[in-house]
N, C-alpha and C positions, 0 to 999 in steps of 0.2 A: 615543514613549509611555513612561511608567514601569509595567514592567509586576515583579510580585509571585510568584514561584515556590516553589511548597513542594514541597517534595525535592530532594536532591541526588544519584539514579542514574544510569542511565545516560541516561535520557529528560532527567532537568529539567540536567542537567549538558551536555548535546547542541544543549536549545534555549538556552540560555543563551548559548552560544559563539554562535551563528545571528541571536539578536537582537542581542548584540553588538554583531556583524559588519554588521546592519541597521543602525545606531546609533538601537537603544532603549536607554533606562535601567534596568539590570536588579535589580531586588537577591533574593538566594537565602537560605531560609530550610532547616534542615538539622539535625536534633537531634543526631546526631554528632561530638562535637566535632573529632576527630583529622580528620575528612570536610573537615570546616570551615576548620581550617588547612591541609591541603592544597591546598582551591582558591582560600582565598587566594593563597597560592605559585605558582599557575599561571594567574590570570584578572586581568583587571582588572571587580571583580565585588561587589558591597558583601554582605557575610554576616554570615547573622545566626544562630547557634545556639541552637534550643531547640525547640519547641513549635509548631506554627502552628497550635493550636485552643488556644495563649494570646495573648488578645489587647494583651499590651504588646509579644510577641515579633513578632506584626502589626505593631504601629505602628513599632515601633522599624525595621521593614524598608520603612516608609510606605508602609503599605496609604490611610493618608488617602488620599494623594497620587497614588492607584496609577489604572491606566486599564484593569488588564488585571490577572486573578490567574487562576496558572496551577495547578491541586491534583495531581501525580503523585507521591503518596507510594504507598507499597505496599500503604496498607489504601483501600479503596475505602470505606469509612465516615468515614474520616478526609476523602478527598476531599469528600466531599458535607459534610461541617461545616464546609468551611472555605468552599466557595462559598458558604453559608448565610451565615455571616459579614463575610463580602467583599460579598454583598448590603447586610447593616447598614451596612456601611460607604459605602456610596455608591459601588460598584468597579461601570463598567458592564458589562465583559465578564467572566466567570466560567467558564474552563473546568477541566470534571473529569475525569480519567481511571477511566474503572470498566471491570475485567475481569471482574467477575462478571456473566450475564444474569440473576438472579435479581431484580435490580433495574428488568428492562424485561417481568415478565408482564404479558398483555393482561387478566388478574380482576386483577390490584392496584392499588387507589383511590391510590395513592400514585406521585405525576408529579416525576418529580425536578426542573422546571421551580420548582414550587414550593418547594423547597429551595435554590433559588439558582441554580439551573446557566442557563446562557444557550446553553454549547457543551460536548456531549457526545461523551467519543473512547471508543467501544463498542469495544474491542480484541479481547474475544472475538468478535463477531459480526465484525471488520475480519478476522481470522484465519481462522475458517470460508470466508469468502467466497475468500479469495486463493488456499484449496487446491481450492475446488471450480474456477476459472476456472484451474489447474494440469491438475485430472485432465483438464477438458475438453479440454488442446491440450497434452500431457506435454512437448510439443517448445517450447515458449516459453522464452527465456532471461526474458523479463520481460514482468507484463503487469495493464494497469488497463484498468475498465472506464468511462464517464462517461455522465453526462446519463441517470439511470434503465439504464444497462447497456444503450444503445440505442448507444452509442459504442465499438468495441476497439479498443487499443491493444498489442498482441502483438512481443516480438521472438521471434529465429527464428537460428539458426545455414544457413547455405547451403551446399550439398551437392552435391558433383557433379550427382548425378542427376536434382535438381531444376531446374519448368521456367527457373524464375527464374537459373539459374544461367550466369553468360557471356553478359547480356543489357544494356543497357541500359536505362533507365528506360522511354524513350520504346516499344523494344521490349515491354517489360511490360505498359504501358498497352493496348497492341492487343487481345492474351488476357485482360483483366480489365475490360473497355469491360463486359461486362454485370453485372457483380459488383465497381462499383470501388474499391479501395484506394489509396493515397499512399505510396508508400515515404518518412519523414521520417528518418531516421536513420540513417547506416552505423557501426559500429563497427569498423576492420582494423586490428590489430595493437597500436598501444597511440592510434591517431591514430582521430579520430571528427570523418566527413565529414556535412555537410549536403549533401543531391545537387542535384543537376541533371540534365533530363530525357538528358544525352549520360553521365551513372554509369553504369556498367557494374559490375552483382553479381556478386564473385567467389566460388569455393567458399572457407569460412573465415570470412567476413563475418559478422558478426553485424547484422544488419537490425530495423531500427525501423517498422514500419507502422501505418499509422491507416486505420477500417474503417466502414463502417456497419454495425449487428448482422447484419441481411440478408446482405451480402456475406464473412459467415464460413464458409460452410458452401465454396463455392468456394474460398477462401483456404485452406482445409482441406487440399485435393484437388491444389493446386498445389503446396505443400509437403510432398505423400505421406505424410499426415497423415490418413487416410479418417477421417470420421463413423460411428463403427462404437459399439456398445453396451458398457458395460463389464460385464465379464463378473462380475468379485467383487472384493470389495474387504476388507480387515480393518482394523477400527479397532482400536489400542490406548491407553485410553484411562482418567484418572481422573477426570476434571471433566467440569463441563456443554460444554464447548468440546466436549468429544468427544462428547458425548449431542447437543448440536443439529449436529456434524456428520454424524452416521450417521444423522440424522435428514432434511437434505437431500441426502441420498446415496441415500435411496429413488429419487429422481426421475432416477437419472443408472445406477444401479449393478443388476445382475439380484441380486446376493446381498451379503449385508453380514456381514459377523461381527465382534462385537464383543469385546472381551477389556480389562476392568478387575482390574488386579494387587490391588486392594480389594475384599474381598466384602462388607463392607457396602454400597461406592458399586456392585457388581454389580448388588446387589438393588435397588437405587433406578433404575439404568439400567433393569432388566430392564423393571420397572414402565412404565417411559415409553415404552420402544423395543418395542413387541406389532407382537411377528411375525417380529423379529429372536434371531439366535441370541448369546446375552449367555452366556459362561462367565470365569470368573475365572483368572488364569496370568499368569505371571511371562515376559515378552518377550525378558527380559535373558538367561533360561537358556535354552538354543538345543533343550532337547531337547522344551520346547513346540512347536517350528513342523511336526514331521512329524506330532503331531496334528489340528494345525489345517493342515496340508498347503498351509502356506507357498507351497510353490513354484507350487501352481495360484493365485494369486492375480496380478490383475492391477496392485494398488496396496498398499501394507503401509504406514499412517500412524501415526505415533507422535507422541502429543500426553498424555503423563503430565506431573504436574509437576517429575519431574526431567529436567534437560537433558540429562546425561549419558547415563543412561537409555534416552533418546528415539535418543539420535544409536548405543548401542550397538544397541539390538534393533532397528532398521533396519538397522545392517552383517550384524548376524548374517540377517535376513531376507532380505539380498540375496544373502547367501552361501546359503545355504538357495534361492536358486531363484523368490524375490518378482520379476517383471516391473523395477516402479518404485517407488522407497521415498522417504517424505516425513516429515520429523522438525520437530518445532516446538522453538527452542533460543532463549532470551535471552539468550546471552551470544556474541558475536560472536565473539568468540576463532575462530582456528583452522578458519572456517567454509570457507575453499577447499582445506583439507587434508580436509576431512571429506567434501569432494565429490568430490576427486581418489581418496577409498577407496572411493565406491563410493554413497553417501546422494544421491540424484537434486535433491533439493531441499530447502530449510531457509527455514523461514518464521522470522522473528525479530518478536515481540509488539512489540517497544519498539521496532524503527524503524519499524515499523507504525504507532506511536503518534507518532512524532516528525512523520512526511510528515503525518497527520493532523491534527493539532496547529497545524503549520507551518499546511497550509491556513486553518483559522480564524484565525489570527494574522494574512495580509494584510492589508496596507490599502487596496486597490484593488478594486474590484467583479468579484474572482475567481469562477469557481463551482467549479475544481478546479487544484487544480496535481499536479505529479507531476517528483520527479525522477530519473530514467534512473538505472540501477545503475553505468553505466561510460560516461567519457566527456565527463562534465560538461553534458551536455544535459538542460536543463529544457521543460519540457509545460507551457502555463498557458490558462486557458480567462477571455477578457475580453468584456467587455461592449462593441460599439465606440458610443461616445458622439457625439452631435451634432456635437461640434467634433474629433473624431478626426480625426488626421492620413492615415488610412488610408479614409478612407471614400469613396465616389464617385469611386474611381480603381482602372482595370483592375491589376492584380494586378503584368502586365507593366510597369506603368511606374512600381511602388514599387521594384525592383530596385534603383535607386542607393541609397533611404533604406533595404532590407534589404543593405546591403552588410555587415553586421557580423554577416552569417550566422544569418538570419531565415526560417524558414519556416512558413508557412498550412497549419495541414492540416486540419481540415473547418470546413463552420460551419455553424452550425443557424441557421436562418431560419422561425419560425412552427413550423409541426410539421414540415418537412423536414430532412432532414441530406443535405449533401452535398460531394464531393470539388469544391474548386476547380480554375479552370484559369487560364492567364492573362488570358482577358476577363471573369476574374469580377471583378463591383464588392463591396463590403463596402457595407452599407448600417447605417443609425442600427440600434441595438437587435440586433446579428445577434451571436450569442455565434461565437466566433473561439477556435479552437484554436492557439495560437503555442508553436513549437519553435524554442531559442536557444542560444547556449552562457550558460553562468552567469554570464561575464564581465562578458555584455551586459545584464543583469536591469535596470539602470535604468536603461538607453534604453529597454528592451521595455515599463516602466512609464511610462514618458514619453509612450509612442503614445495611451497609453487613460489616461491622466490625467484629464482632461476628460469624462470617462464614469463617473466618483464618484460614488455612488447619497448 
């Protein structure tokens, strides 16, 4: 595809390298010029400096020609003018990056559909969700949800004391027969095993599971993880990011308190959030938290829009006696030194936006992908097609064609979801959850080739 990207940070700069690597035709549009000649110097990547809501700086980057225009510039208004545009221009995919939700109220007559967009990466609302699916299981090293949030996929560090631990596969499956799960993923040391039902989970291990929603609540219990209520929780926060997340935090938390460093954005919070405790204070200086009594807190999240910011008044929080702290940070830098001090979790908006991104960018009749933190193992959800290579044959006797370290981990059939076993057949139409190494991406694309909507 020739596909069209406007900006050059850390997002359009990230998928670039990825389509590349895909062999799309890329060309990058960039007002920056010193930006400019730098990636010349470093990509094989045709750039174009100036403007992309000017439309010779379009053409010149052949938007004619384009099949795909991608808008991750920094102002979310810019994005939406430029998909408008790229609509004039005959471009059939149109994706825009917006971090504002101001742009998806349910009273606004205005559908950004009609502005051009075709595929939307909601980053605030992508962010929200990933910390609420955090406080829910604090213990997950990683985790997505699919298919309507009816699908988990959780990792998990393993611990002596757990039952899973010094078990084999086949052993696991016995105690999980009425709640089942899929172990798909080991992660030990720097090597990352795809199992087999003779794996043995050691303490150390970092574990990849796949679940039906139903079967989390025991998956909880096994990982000495109890289902217990969270007691309080304190947002610190300046944007709506933080106003809709203290706002689905009702549903999960006994007490919330809010704390905006801005007293104008206080009073606008205050307004929204009725019922909630909203006062104004500075996170950064530590002699706030025995105010707001820090230390009985079971979660302390910082989501301001400074990074820095975020990642200090969590240290100081944790130091202070916060349970578990959660900081939102765009700039990757330095992110495993800032968990080795002590910050539980770091959500990053722009690789948020890149896996998402990526998703819409397939060519193959996806409904999700996801790729694993560590390990090189990808998650992709396919459609199996009429003329699928996999269909109508028990599971056990793909084994020679998975020999390149493939595995099944649920599949939805009609309104069921459920864990495979080796006499399951794959039937036409059944969506297939496939875990691979990254190696293999187009042999795993080759299986369900013939299943293109």
């Amino acid at each position: 595809m020739n596909i069209v990207i406007v900006g050059a940070g850390t997002v359009g700069i990230s998928l670039a390298r990825y389509l590349i690597k895909q062999q799309h035709y890329v060309s990058i549009i960039e007002r920056d010029q010193a930006l400019c000649n730098d990636i010349n110097t470093k990509m094989d990547v045709y750039v174009v400096a100036g403007s992309g809501t000017r439309p010779y700086v379009l053409e010149n980057a052949g938007i004619r020609n384009a099949d795909m225009l991608i808008a991750v510039t920094p102002s979310d208004d810019t994005n939406l003018v430029l998909c408008n545009f790229a609509r004039q221009y005959g471009v059939e995919k149109r994706i825009a990056r917006i971090k504002s939700s101001e742009y998806f109220s349910p009273d606004s007559p205005v559908k950004l559909t009609g502005l051009g967009v075709t595929h939307l990466i909601e980053t605030e609302k992508e962010v929200v969700k990933n910390i609420m699916q955090y406080i829910e299981f604090p213990q997950a090293t990683q985790t997505a949800n699919f298919h309507s949030d009816s699908v988990y996929l959780r990792g998990f560090k393993v611990l002596e004391n757990m039952q899973f631990a010094n078990k084999t596969l086949v052993e696991i499956k016995q105690f999980t027969s009425l709640s089942p799960l899929l172990v798909v993923a080991i992660i030990r040391g720097n090597d990352t095993v795809l199992p087999t039902g003779d794996t043995k989970l050691l303490p150390g291990d970092e574990v990849i599971a796949m679940m039906p929603k139903e079967s989390f609540k025991n998956f909880r219990k096994l990982v000495n993880s109890p289902d217990e209520k969270v007691s309080r929780v304190i947002v610190y926060g300046d944007s709506l990011t933080a106003i809709h997340l203290a706002q689905d935090l009702k549903n999960l938390a006994e007490t919330i308190n809010f704390i905006d460093p801005n007293i104008d954005h206080a009073k606008k919070a205050a307004s929204i959030l009725k019922g909630l405790d909203v006062i104004t204070g500075d996170c950064t200086n530590a002699d706030i938290f025995q105010e707001i009594r820090v230390k009985n807190a079971d979660f302390f999240i910082s989501v301001v829009e400074d990074d820095d910011d975020n990642i200090m008044s969590c240290l100081l929080a944790k130091a202070e006696g916060a349970r578990k702290v959660i900081a939102v940070r765009n700039d990757q830098r330095y992110v495993d030194l800032f968990l080795s001090l002590g910050v539980d979790h770091i959500i990053n908006p722009q690789n948020i936006s890149i896996q998402k991104i990526i998703e819409d960018i397939k060519a193959v009749p996806i409904e999700n992908h996801l790729k694993l933190k560590n390990g090189g193992i990808e998650v992709m959800r396919f459609r199996a097609g009429r003329n699928s290579r996999i269909i109508k044959k028990p599971l056990r006797d793909l084994q020679g064609l998975f020999k390149r370290s493939i595995i099944v981990g649920i599949i939805l059939r009609d309104n069921d979801i459920f864990i495979p076993g080796g006499d399951t057949l794959i039937n036409e139409d059944d969506e297939v959850f496939v875990l691979y190494n990254s190696e293999n991406t187009k042999f795993v694309h080759k299986l369900f080739e013939s299943s293109m909507l």
